[in-house]
matplotlib code that plots the C-alpha trace (Angstrom):
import matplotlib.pyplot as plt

x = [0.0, 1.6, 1.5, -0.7, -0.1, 0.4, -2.0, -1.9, -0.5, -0.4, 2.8, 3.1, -0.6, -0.7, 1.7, -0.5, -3.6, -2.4, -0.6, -3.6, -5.3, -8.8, -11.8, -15.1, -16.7, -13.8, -13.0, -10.1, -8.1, -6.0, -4.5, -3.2, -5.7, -4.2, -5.9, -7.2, -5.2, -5.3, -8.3, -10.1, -8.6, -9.7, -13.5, -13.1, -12.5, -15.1, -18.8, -21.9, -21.1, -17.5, -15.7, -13.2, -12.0, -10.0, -7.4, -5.3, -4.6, -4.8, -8.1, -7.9, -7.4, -10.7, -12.6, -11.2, -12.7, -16.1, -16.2, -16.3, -19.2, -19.3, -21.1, -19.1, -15.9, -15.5, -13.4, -11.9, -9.8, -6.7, -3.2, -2.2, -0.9, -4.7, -5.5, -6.6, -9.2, -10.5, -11.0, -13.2, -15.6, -16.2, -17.0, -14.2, -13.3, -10.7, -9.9, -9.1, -6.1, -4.2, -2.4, -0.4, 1.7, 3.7, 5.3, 4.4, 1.8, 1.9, -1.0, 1.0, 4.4, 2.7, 0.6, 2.8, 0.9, 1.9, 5.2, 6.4, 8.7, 11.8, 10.9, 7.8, 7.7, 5.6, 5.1, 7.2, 4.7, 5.0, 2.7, 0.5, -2.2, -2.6, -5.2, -2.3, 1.0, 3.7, 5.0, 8.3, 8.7, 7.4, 9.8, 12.7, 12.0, 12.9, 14.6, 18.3, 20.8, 22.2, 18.7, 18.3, 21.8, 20.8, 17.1, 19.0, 21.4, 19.3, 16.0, 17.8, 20.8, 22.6, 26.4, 26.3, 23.8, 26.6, 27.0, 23.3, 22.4, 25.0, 23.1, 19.6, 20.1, 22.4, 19.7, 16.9, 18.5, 18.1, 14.8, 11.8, 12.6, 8.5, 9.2, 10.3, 12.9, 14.6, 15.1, 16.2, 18.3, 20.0, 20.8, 22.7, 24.6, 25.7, 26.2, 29.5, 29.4, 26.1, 25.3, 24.6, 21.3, 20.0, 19.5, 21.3, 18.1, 16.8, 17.9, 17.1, 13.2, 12.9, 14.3, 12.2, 9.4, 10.0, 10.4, 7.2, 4.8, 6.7, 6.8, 8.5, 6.8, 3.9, 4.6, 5.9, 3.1, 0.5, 2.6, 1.8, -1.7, -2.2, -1.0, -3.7, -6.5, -5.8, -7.9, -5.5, -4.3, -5.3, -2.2, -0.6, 1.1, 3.5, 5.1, 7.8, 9.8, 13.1, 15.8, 14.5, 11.0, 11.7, 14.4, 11.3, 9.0, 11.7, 12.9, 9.4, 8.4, 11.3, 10.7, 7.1, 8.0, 10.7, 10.1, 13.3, 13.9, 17.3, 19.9, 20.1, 16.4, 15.6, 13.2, 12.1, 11.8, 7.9, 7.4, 8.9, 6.0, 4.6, 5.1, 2.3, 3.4, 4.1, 6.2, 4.9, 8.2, 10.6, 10.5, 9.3, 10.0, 8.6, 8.8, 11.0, 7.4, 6.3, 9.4, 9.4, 5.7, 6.3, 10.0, 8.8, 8.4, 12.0, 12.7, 9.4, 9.6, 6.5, 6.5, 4.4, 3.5, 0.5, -1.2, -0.7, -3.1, -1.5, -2.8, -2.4, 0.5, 2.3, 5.0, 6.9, 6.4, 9.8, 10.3, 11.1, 11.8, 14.7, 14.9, 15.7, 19.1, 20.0]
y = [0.0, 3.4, 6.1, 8.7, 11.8, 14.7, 17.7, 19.8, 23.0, 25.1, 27.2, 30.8, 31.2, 34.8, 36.5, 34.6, 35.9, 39.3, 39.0, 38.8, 41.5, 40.2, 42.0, 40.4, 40.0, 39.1, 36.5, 33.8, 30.8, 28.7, 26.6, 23.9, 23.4, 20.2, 19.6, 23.6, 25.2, 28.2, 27.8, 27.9, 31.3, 32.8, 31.5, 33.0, 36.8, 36.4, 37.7, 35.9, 37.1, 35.7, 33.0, 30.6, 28.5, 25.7, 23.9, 20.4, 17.5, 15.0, 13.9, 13.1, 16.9, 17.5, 15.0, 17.1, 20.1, 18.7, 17.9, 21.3, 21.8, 26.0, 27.2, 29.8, 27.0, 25.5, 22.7, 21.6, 18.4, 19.9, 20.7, 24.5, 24.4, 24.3, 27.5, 29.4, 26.5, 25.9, 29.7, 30.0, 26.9, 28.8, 31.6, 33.5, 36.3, 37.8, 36.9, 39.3, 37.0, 33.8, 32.1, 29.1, 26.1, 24.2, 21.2, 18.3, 18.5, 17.0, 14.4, 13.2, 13.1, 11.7, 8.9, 5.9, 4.4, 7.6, 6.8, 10.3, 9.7, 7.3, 7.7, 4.4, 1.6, 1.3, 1.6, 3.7, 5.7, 9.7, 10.6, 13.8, 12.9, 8.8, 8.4, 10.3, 9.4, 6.7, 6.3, 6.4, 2.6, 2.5, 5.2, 3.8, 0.2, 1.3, 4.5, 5.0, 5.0, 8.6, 10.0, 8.9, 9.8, 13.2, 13.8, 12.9, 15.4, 18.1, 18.2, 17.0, 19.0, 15.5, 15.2, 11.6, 11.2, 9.0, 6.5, 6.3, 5.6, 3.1, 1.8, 1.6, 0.1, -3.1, -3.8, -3.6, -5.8, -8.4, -7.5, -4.6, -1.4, -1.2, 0.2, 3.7, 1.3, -0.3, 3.0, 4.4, 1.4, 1.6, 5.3, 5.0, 2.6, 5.0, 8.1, 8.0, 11.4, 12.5, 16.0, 16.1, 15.9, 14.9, 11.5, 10.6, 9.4, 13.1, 14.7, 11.6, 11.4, 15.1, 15.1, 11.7, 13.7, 17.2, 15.0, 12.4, 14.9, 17.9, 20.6, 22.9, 22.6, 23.1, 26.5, 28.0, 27.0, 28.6, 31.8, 33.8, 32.2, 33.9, 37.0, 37.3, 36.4, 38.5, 41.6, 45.3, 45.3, 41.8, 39.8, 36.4, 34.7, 31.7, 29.2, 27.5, 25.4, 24.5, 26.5, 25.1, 26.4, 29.5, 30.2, 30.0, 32.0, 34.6, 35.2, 35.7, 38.2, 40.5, 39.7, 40.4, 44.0, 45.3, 44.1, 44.3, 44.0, 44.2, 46.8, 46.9, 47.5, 51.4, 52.1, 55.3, 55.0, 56.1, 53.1, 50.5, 47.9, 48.6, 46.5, 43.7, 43.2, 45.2, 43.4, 43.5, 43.4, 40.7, 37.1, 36.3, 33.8, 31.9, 33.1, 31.3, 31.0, 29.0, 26.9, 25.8, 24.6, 22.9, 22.0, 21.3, 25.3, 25.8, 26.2, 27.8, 31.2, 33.4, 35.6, 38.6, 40.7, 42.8, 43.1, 46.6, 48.2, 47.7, 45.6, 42.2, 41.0, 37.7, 38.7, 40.8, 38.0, 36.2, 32.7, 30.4, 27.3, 26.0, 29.4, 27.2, 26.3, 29.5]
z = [0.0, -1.1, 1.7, 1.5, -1.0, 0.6, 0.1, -3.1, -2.8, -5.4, -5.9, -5.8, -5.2, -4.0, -6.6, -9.4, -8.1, -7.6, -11.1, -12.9, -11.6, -11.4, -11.9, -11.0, -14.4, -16.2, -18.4, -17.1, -18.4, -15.8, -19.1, -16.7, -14.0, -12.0, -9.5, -9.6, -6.7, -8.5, -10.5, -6.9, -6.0, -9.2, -8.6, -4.7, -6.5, -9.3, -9.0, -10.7, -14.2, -13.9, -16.0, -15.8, -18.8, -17.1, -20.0, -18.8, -20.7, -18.1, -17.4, -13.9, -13.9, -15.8, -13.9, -10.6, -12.2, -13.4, -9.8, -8.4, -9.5, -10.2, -13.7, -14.0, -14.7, -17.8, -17.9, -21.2, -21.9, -24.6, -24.3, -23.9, -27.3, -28.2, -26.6, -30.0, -30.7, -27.3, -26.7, -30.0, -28.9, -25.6, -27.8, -26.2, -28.0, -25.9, -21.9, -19.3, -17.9, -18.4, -16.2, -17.0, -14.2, -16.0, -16.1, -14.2, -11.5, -7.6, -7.9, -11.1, -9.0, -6.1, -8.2, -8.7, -11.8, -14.0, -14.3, -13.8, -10.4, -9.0, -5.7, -6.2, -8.6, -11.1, -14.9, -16.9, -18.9, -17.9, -20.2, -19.0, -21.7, -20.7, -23.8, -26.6, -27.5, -26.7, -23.3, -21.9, -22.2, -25.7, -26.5, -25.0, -26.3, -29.9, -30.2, -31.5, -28.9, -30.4, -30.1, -26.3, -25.6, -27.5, -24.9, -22.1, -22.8, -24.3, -22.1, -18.9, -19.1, -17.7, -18.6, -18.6, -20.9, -23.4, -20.7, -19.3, -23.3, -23.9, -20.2, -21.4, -25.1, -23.5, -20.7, -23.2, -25.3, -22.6, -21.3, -21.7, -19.7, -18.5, -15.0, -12.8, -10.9, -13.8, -15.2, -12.0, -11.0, -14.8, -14.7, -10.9, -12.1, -15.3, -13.4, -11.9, -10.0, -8.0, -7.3, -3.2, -2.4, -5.7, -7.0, -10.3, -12.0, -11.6, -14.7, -16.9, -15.6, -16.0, -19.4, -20.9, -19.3, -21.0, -24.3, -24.3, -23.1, -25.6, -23.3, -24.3, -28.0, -26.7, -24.3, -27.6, -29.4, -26.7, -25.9, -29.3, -29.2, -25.2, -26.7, -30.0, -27.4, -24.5, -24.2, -23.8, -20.1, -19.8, -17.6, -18.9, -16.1, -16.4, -13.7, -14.8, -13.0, -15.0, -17.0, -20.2, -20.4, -17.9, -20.8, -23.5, -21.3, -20.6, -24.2, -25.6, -22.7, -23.7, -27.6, -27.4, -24.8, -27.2, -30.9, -33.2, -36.6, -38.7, -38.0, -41.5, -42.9, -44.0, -41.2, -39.4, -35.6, -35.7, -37.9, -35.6, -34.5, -31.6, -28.4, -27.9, -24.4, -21.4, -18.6, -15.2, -12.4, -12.6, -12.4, -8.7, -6.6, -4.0, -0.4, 2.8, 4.0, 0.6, 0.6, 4.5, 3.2, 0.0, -0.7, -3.8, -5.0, -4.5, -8.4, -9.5, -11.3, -12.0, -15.0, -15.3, -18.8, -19.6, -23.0, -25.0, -27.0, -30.1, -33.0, -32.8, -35.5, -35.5, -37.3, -34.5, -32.3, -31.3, -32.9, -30.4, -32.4, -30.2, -27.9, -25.3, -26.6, -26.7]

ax = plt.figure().add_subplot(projection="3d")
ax.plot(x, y, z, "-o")
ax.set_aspect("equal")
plt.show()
């Protein structure tokens, strides 16, 4: 029997409220409601006429939203990078704020049969979305040692991501990788060096994660999308709790705040584009309060930007295609 979870808490809850700036007859989105921490606090400052369009691709999440039971919540089963669509079936012209968590949620970490965590046996799947996709242990049953040496290394930033793929291809050939402990059991024996306090199957869980679920595609893919549908001095909001997507989040804030085109193109100064974004502070971070609480806040960043007036144009928009290699 697998002790009990321990309670949700959801990270950085009074920055994110206060970041959005809520007004009681607005129009919301909490595009990755887990288990709706946030979505909750939203609801608390909204009158009647209020609404909340809730967004996760896990449908325990959905079902945990359903179950709250408040008509002015609309829960909707899609990934964020479906923002654009799921916004025009809720008839949603424009919102008044968005606020986006990402990564991978508690109940997920905490939930053994998800795959997503060393610390429990159990199957190796880690897919947010169980009804899309191939799992981890589909994945790694057939993929190219180069391209698992090249995840490992990429998306989990692990420097001994050569020897952990040379690690996984020889034990597979023996049997089927299909659980968190062989994984975790394969990668300690790889890693030769371990950071203090961190176990060496870390890096390679967060970056099989990051790949199968495509993450950081799909923060790239909502962030210009957040920007067309939010209404003039509406607030988008990101979490983020890695370098990688932080990185993503960061660049397109100050892309989207300060537009830029070629030193080199004829171009007056009054015909610049105008700014589509306004940022709001710096990044924050959570308090020593927060963090004697929930440990697990320790690397969450929240990002703040406000939407301008000007016309909405896709063009000035940073690309991000990679812009967290950069």
């Amino acid at each position: 029997m697998h002790p009990a979870a321990p309670p949700h808490r959801p990270v950085l809850l009074d920055e994110a409220l206060a970041a959005l700036a809520l007004h009681p007859d607005g129009v919301y989105v909490d595009g990755t409601f887990g288990r709706g921490g946030h979505a909750r606090g939203v609801l608390a400052r909204l009158g009647p006429r209020g609404r909340l369009i809730a967004i996760d691709r896990d449908p325990q999440a959905i079902a945990a939203a359903q179950a709250i039971g408040d008509p002015r919540l609309q829960a909707v089963h899609a990934p964020i990078s479906a923002l654009g669509s799921v916004l025009d079936a809720a008839d949603v012209r424009c919102a008044d704020g968005m606020l986006f968590d990402l990564g991978v949620s508690s109940p997920q970490l905490d939930d053994p049969t998800r795959g997503f965590s060393f610390r429990a046996d159990g199957p190796l799947d880690m897919r947010m979305d169980p009804t899309q996709g191939r799992s981890a242990a589909q994945w790694l049953a057939t993929a190219a040692e180069p391209e698992i040496r090249e995840v490992i290394r990429d998306y989990g930033e692990e420097r001994f991501a050569k020897q952990i793929a040379a690690s996984i291809v020889a034990a597979r050939a023996g049997e089927p990788i299909r659980t968190t402990r062989q994984l975790a059991d394969l990668v300690g024996a790889a890693v030769r060096t371990r950071e203090p306090g961190q176990d060496p199957a870390t890096r390679t869980f967060q970056a099989l994660r990051i790949f199968i679920n495509r993450e950081l595609e799909e923060v790239s893919l909502m962030l210009p999308q957040a920007v067309a549908r939010l209404a003039p001095g509406g607030r988008l909001a990101v979490i983020s709790f890695h370098s990688l997507e932080d990185r993503v989040v960061k660049r397109f804030f100050a892309g989207a705040s300060r537009p830029e085109l070629p030193v080199d193109l004829p171009i007056r100064a009054s015909e610049m584009p105008a700014a589509q974004l306004r940022l709001v502070g710096r990044a924050q971070r959570p308090s020593a309060a927060e963090l004697a609480a929930n440990p697990r806040a320790r690397s969450a960043r929240l990002r703040v930007a406000e939407r301008t007036a000007a016309a909405f144009d896709a063009a000035v928009l940073p690309r991000l295609e990679d812009a967290w290699r950069s």
